[in-house]
Structure formats: C-alpha cells, structure tokens
N, C-alpha and C positions, 0 to 999 in steps of 0.2 A: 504494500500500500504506500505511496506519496507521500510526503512526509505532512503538504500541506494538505489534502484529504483525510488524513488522522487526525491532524489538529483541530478538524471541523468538528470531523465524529468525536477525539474526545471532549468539547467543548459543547456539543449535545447531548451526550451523555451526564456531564459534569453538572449543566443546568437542569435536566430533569432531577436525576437521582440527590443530588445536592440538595434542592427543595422537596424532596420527598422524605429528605432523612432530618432536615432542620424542623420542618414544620410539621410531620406525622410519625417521625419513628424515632426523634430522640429520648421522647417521656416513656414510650413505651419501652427501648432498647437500655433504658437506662433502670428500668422496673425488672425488667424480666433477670439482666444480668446480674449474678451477687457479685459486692466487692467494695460497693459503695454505700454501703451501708454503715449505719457506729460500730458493730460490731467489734470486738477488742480484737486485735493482730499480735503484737509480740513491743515490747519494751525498747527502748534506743538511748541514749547519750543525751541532755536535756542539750538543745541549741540553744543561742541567743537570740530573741524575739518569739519562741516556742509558748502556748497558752500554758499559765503555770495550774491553772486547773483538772492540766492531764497529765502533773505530774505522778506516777505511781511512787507513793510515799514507804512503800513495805523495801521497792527494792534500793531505792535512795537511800533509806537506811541501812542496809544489808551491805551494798557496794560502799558506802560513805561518799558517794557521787552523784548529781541528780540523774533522774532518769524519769523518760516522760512514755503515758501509753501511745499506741500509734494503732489508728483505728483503720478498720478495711476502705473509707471513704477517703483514705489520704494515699492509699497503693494504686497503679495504673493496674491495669487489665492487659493482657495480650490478647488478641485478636488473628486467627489463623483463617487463612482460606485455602482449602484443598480442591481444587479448580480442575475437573473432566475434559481435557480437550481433545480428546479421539473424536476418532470420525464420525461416531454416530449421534454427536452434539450440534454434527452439522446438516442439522434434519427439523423439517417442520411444513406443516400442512396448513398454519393458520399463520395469520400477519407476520409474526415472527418465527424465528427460528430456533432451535433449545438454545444455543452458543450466545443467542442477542439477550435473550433472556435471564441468563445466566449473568452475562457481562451487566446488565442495568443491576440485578438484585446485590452482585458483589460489590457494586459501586454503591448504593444504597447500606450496603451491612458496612462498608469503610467508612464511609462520612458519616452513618451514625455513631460507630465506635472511636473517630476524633473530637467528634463533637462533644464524645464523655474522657478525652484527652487520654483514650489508649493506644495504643501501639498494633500496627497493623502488619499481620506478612501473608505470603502466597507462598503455594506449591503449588504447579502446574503439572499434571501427570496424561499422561496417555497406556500405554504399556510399559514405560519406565516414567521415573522424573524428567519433565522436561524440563522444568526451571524452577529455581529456590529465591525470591527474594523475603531478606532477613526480616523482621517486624522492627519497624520505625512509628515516628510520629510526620504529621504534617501533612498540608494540602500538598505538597512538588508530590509527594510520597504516596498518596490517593493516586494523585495523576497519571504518576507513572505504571500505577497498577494498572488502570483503564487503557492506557495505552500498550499495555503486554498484552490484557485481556484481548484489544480490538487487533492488535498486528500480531500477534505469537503465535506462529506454525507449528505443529507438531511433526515432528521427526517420522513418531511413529500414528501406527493409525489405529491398533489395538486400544483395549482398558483393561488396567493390571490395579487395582485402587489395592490390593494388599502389599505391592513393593512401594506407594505413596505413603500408605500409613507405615510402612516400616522404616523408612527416611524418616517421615514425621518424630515416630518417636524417637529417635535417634538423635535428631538436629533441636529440637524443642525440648527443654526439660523443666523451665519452668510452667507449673500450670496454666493454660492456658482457654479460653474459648474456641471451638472451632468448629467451622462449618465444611461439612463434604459437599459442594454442590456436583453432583452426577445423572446420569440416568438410571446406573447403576445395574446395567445391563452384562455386569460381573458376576463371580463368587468366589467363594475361596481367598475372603480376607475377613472371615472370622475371628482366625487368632490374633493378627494385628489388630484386631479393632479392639479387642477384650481388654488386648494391652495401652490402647490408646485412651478408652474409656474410664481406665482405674486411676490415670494423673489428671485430664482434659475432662471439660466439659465441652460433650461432644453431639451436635447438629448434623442430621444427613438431611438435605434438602433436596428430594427427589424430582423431578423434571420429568412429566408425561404428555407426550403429543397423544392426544387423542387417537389416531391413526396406527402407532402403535399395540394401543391395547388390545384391536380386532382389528383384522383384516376385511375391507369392506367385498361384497360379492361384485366384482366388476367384471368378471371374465378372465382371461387368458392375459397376465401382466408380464412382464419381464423386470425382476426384481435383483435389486445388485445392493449385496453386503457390505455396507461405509466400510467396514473395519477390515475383511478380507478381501476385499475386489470382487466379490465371487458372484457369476449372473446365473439367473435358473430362470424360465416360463413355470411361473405358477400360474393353476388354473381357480379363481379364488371362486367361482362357482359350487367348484365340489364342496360341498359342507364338512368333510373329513380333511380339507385340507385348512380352513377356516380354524377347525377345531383344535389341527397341533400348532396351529399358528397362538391361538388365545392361548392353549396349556404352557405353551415355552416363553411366553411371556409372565403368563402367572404364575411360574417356579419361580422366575427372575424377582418379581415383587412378594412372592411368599419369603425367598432369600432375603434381599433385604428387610424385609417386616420382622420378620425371627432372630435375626441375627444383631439388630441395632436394640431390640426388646432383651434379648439374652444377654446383649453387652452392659446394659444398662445406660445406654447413649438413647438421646432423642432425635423426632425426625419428624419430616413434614414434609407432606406431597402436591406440588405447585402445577397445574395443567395450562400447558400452552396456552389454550384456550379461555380461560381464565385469567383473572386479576391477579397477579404475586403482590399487588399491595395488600388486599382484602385478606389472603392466605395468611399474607408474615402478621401484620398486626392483629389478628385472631391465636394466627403460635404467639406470641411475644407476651397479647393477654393470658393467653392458658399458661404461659410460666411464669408470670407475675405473680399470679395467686398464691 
C-alpha cells in the first residue's frame, strides 16, 4: 500500500474508533477492567509530595522508614493484542471484511486502554509469529498499530494460535489483559491457553461471517481454501454436503467454546453482520458487574 493511501486509511480509522472509544467505551472499559480500583497493592519507600494519609504506619514502624500503601488505581494495566492475520481473515460477505473489522475493534480496544493510561502491544500471528510489537504508551504508538494492522502481510497463510500463545507466554510475564481477536478456525492450542489463562486475563473475540456458519444451497460453486490454495466444485445442493459443511464448522466453534470455558479465559462472538459496538459494550457490561 502507498504510503500516502495508508495515511488516509489510518486517519479514518483513527477518527472513527478514536470517538468511539472516548465517548462510548472509556467508562465502560474502565469498569469492566480490574486494576483501578482502591484496592490495596503492596507497600513502597514514602516519596516526597506522596499523601501522608496512605502512609502504612505498622511497616514504618517495623522498617524505622516511612513507607506509604500503593493502591491498584495508581498501577498501569498492560494491554495485549493477539491479532489472526491468515488468510481466512480475508473473507466477508457483508460491507466488510473479518480483517477490517478486526482492524477498527483493535483500534477501539487501544485508544480505550490509553485513554485509562495503559500500555498497549501486539502479536500478529498466522501459522507462526508474524510480528511482536512490545506494549508502550501513547497516540504515535496506537498509530502505529493501525498502521501494521492496515499494511502487514502475512508471510504465511495458515492459523497456528497455539505457537502465538506460546510466544505470548514466553515474551509477557507481567500480568496482563488480552485479547485473541481470530476466527478461530484452529485447534490444538489448549495447553497454551491453560497456560496463558493462569497469569492473563484473557478475551477470545471471535469473528463470524454469517456465510460461514452454513453453506447456502446455490448449486454447483467452485470453492478455494484462503489458507491452503486448495479448489474443489462443490455441489451445495446436495443436503449431505451442506451438512458436513455446518458439522466442520460447529466442531470449530464447539472447540473454541470448551476450551476458553475449560481454561477459564472469557470470550465473545462478534458477526460480520452485526454491530461490534452493541456486542463489546454489552461484554464490557457483563464484566463490570
């Protein structure tokens, strides 16, 4: 892509999702995530200027040093985004596409997580890692995200999300937030996720094109695999072929469902089709509570 054609996109991007996370998802984003709350944290060295009302008096005595409490609404938050860019993200039957979709909601989850002055990073995966950036602060640092989001190719064209989450836990070790946005049209990253879910608090934001879910009866198609190149005539007529078309989808989303429930990670299902506004701030309330 252009360099100045990017700069447009992400400059449309920036003013949608920007206003969407200022004015509708910061109160929410900021409820649903623990961290900022009084909750008591851990003890530290009294600075100068520090409220002497939180100074803890038992351990100033003990040490002969002041020392003040430091509560969870004084800690930043990390913020992870673990970002599906295989082939089959670049697919869609209605206005947009999973990948555009994707790209606006991760730009909305960043500018609300700066807006509560956390730190934001990405992992881009397909079949392997395609790209790691570290979690930062700041709008250049949004920006640049949106701009990896809109221009980053994938190498490969597979989805491997169990070698992402096995980087993830590896490179990340403070607790952190994070969200898997995928189709999730994997399996066999159970055990990463178990692992991933016992330090992170952890979001699968599933993505379903309508078109997907069932195959409609149109006749005789010729259908090619995003991920494997691979072309077949299917004849979607026949009702028996309809049929293992919905069941090899509904293992896919049985998988995910069981395995983010068994991990004890949460998740949420966003359709093409559909508002991703109306979806998140309906999750956001259900975790506020």
């Amino acid at each position: 892509m252009e360099t100045s054609e990017l700069l447009k996109k992400v400059r449309k991007i920036e003013i949608k999702t920007k206003g969407l996370s200022k004015h509708i998802f910061s109160g929410e984003y900021h409820s649903a995530f623990k961290g900022r709350g009084m909750s008591f944290s851990e003890v530290r060295d009294y600075h100068y200027g520090d409220d002497i009302r939180n100074i803890d008096w038992n351990v100033t005595a003990r040490t002969g040093d002041p020392h003040v409490k430091i509560f969870e609404e004084e800690r930043e938050l990390t913020v992870m985004l673990i970002i599906d860019i295989s082939q089959s993200s670049f697919f869609g039957t209605t206005n947009q596409m999973k990948n555009e979709i994707l790209t606006e909601i991760c730009a909305v989850l960043a500018f609300s997580a700066i807006n509560n002055n956390d730190k934001v990073g990405v992992l881009f995966f397909s079949n392997k890692v395609e790209k790691f950036i570290p979690p930062k602060k700041g709008k250049q640092h949004i920006l640049r995200i949106i701009r990896e989001l809109l221009d980053l190719q994938p190498t490969e064209k597979g989805t491997n999300l169990g070698v992402a989450l096995k980087y993830f836990n590896n490179v990340i070790k403070k607790r952190s937030i994070c969200f898997i946005l995928s189709d999730f049209l994997d399996k066999d990253y159970d055990n990463p996720l178990r692992i991933a879910a016992r330090r992170h608090d952890i979001i699968g934001i599933h993505l379903v094109d309508p078109r997907e879910e069932a195959l409609p009866n149109v006749g005789l198609i010729r259908a090619v695999d995003a991920e494997t190149g691979q072309a077949n005539w299917i004849d979607t007529a026949v009702p028996a072929v309809r049929e293992r078309y919905a069941n090899w989808f509904g293992e896919h989303v049985n998988y995910f469902t069981q395995t983010f429930l068994k991990s004890g990670a949460d998740k949420v299902t966003i359709r093409t089709n559909e508002s991703y506004v109306n979806a998140l701030l309906k999750f956001f309330k259900k975790r506020s509570k």
